[in-house]
C-alpha positions as CSV (number, residue, x, y, z in Angstrom):
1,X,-9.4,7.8,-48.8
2,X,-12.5,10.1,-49.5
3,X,-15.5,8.1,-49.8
4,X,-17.9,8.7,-52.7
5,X,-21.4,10.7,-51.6
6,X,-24.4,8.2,-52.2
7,X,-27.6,9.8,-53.8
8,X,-30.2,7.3,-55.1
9,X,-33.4,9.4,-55.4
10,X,-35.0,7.7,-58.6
11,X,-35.2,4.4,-56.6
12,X,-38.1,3.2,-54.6
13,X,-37.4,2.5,-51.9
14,X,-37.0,-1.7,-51.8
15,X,-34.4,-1.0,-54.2
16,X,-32.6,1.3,-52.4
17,X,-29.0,0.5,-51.2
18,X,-28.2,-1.2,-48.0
19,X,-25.3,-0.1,-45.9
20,X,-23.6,-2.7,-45.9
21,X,-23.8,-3.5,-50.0
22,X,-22.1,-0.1,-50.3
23,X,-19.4,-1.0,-47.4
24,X,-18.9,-4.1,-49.9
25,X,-18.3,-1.8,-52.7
26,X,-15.9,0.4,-51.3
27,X,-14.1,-2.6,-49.9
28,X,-13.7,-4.0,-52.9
29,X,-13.0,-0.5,-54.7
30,X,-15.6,-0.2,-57.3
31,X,-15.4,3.2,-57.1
32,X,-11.7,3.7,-58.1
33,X,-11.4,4.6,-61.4
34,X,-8.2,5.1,-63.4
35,X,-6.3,8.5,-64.4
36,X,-7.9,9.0,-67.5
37,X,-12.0,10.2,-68.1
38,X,-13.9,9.7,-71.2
39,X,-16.0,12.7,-72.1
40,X,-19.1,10.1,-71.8
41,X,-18.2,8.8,-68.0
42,X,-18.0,12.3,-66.6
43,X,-21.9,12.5,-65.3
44,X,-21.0,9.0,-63.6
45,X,-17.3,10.7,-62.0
46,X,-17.8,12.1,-58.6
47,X,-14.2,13.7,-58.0
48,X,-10.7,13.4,-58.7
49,X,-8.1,12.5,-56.0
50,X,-4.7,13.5,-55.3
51,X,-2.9,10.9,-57.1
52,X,-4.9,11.7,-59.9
53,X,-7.3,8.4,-59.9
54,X,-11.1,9.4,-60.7
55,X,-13.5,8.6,-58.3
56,X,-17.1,7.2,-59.5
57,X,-20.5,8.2,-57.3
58,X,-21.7,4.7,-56.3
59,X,-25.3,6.2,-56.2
60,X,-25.0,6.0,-60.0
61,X,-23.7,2.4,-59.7
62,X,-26.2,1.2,-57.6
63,X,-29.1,2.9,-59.5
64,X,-27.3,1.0,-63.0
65,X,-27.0,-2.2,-61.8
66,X,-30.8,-2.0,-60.5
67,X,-31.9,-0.8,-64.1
68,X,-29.2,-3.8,-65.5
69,X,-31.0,-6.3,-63.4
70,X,-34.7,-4.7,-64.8
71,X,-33.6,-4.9,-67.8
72,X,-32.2,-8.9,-67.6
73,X,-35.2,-9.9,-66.3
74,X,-37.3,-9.1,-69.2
75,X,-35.7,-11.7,-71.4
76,X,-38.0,-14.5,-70.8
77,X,-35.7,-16.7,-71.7
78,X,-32.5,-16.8,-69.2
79,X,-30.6,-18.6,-72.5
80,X,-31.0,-15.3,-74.8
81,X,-28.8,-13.7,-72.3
82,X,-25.2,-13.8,-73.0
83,X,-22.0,-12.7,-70.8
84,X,-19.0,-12.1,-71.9
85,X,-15.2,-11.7,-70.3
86,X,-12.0,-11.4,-72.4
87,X,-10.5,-10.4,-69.2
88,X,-9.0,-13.2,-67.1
89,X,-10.4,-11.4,-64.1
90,X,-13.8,-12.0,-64.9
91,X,-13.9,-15.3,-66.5
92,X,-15.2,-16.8,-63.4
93,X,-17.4,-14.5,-62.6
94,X,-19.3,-14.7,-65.9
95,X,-19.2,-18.5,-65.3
96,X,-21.1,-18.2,-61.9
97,X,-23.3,-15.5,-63.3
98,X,-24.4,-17.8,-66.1
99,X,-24.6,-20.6,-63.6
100,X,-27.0,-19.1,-60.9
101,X,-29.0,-17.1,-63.5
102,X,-29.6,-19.7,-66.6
103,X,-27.6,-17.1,-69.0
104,X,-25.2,-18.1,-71.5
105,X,-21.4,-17.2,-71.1
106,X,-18.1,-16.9,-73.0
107,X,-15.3,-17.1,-70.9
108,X,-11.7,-16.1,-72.7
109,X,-11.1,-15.0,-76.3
110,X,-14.3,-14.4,-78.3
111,X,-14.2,-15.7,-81.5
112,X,-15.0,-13.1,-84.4
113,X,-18.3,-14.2,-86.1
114,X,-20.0,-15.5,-83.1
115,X,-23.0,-13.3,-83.8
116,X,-22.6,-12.7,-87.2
117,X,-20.9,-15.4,-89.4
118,X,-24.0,-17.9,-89.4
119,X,-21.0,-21.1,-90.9
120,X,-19.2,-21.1,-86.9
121,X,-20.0,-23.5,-85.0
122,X,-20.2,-21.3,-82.1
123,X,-23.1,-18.8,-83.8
124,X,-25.4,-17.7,-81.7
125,X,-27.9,-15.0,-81.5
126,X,-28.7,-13.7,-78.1
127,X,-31.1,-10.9,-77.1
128,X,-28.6,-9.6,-74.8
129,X,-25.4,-9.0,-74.1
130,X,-23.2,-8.1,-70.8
131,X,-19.9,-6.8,-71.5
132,X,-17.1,-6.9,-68.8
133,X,-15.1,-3.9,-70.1
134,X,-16.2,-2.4,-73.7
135,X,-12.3,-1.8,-74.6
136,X,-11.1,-5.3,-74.2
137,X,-14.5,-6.8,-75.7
138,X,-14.9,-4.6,-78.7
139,X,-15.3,-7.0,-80.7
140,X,-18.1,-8.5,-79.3
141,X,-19.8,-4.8,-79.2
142,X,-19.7,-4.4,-82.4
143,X,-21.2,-7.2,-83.8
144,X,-23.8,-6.8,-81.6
145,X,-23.9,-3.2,-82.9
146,X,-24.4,-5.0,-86.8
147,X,-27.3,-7.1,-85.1
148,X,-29.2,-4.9,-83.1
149,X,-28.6,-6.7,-80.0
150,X,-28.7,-4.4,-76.8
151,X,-25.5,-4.2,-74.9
152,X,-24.9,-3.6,-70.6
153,X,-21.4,-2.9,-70.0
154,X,-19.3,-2.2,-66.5
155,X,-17.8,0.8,-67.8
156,X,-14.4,2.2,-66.3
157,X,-13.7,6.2,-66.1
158,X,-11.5,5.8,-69.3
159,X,-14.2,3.0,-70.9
160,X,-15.4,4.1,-74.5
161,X,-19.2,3.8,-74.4
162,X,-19.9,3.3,-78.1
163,X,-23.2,0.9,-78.8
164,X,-23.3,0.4,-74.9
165,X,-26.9,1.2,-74.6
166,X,-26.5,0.7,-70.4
167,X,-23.6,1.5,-68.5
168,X,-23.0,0.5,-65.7
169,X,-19.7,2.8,-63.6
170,X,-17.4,0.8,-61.4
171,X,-13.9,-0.6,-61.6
172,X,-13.6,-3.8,-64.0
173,X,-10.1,-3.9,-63.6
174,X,-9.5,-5.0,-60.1
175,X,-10.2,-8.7,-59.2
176,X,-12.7,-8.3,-56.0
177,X,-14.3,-5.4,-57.6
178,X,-15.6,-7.8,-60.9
179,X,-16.4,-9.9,-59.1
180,X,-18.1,-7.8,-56.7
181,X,-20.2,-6.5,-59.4
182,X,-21.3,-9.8,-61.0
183,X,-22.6,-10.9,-57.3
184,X,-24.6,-7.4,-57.5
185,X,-26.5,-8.0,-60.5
186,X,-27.0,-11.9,-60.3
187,X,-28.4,-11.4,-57.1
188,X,-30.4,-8.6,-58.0
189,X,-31.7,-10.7,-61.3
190,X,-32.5,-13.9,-58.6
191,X,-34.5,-11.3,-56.0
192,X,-36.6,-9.9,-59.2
193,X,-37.1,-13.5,-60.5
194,X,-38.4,-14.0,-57.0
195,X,-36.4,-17.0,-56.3
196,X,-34.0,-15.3,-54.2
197,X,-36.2,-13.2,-51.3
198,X,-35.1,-10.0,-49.9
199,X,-35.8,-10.3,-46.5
200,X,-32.6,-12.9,-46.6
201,X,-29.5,-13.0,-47.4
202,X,-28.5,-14.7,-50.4
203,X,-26.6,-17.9,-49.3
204,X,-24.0,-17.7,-52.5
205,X,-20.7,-16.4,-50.8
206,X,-19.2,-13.3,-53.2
207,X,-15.5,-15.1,-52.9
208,X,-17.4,-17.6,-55.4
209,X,-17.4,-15.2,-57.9
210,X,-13.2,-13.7,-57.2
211,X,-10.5,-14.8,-59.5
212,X,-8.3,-17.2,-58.3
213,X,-5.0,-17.5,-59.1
214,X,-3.9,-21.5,-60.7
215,X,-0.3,-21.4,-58.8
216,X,-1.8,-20.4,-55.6
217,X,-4.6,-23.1,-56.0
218,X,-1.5,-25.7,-56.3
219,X,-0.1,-23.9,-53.4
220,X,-3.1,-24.6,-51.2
221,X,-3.1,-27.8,-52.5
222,X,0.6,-28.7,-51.8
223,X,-0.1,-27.5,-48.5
224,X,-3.1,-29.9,-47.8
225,X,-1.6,-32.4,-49.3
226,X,1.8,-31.7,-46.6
227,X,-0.9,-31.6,-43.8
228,X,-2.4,-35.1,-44.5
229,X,0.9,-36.7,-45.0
230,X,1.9,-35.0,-41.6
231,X,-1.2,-36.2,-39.8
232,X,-1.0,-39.8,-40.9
233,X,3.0,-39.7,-40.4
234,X,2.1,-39.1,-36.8
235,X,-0.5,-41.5,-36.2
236,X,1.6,-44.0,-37.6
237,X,4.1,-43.4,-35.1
238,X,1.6,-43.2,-32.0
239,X,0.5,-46.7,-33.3
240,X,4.3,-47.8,-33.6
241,X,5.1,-46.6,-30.6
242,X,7.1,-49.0,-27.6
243,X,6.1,-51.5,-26.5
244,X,4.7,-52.1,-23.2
245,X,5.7,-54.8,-20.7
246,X,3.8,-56.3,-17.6
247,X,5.3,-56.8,-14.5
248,X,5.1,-60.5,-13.3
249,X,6.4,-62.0,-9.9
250,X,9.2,-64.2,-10.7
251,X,8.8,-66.3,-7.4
252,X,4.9,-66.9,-8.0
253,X,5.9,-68.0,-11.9
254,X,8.0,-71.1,-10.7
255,X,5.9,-71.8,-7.1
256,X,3.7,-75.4,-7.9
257,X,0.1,-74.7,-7.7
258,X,-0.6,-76.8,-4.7
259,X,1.9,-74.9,-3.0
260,X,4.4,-77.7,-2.3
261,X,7.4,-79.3,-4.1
């Protein structure tokens, strides 16, 4: 697979990508896009491959998640910041995003209203919003549109970028890459905070972030659960094990102890 080229030039240079953030990326295939290209995404597509999947410059991703994290960090209050994911595959990561940056998150179907209808019990208005992918979360754009609240989005090749006022390119359809991206930006948002420094590495493990599928978590759990029985099975026969018997001289059991009869 061709990789994307990686120009950052309106970066200074702490912000600039690290090698091994961008082997991350293309691990986890944020730059695969999908067969189809909105007119909008084109100044964020690199090329088109053989099978006919767009492929995103991750110079442009990098440089929008670094102006994503500038612009998070501005709300002075980490609550005014809400993240939202219809998508199953980035439920959790807008759980741990919320958790390790104070935000606010809404994990499964948004409810119609939320910023609008002032009678919900779930009203809210934020100062921000994060979008996980502006088709699946329309909903939630435009009410923001009807309340002037500025919207980030991961936006796909094929994403519609109406009221997205930042946009960030990368795949939010594949379950590393989501995740991936989340990891990005909350980092990013921690190291601007300053409570996360740069000069180490962020102790948060992205697999935090991934998907995880409920039948293979009662899998893993079956198969602990096999493991512990198996140990204890076999301790319990060590322990139970045979006997073992001492020798003792017959003729020096029955001899008297003065040594005559």
């Amino acid at each position: 697979q061709s990789a994307p080229c990686i120009v950052i030039m309106s970066l200074p240079a702490v912000l600039q990508a690290k090698e091994e953030d961008i082997q991350k990326m293309l691990a986890a295939e944020v730059h695969v896009g999908t067969t189809n290209a909105d007119q909008k995404m084109k100044e964020y597509i690199w090329k088109r491959r053989a099978d006919g999947l767009h492929v995103m410059n991750l110079g442009k991703t990098w440089e929008k998640l670094m102006l994503a994290a500038r612009i998070i960090t501005a709300v002075e209050n980490p609550q005014d910041v809400v993240v939202i994911s219809s998508r199953p595959y980035g439920q959790r990561a807008v759980l741990k995003f919320a958790q390790y940056t104070g935000a606010q998150c809404i994990a499964g179907r948004f409810t119609p209203g939320t910023f609008t209808n002032q009678i919900t019990k779930q009203y809210r208005e934020p100062r921000l919003l994060i979008i996980t992918d502006p088709r699946v979360d329309a909903q939630a754009i435009k009410e923001a549109s009807y309340t002037n609240i500025p919207v980030i989005a991961f936006a796909d090749s094929d994403s519609p970028l109406k009221f997205v006022d930042c946009a960030i390119p990368g795949n939010n359809k594949g379950r590393l890459s989501i995740g991936l991206l989340y990891w990005l930006l909350a980092r990013e948002v921690l190291r601007m905070r300053g409570t996360v420094s740069r000069a180490s590495a962020w102790d948060v493990p992205v697999d935090l972030f991934f998907f995880r599928d409920p039948e293979e978590l009662e899998k893993m759990e079956d198969m602990a659960q096999e493991s512990t029985a198996m140990s204890t099975y076999n301790k319990d026969i060590a322990q139970t094990a045979e006997p073992t018997y001492e020798v003792v001289d017959e003729a020096a059991a029955v001899a008297p102890a003065d040594g005559g009869w």
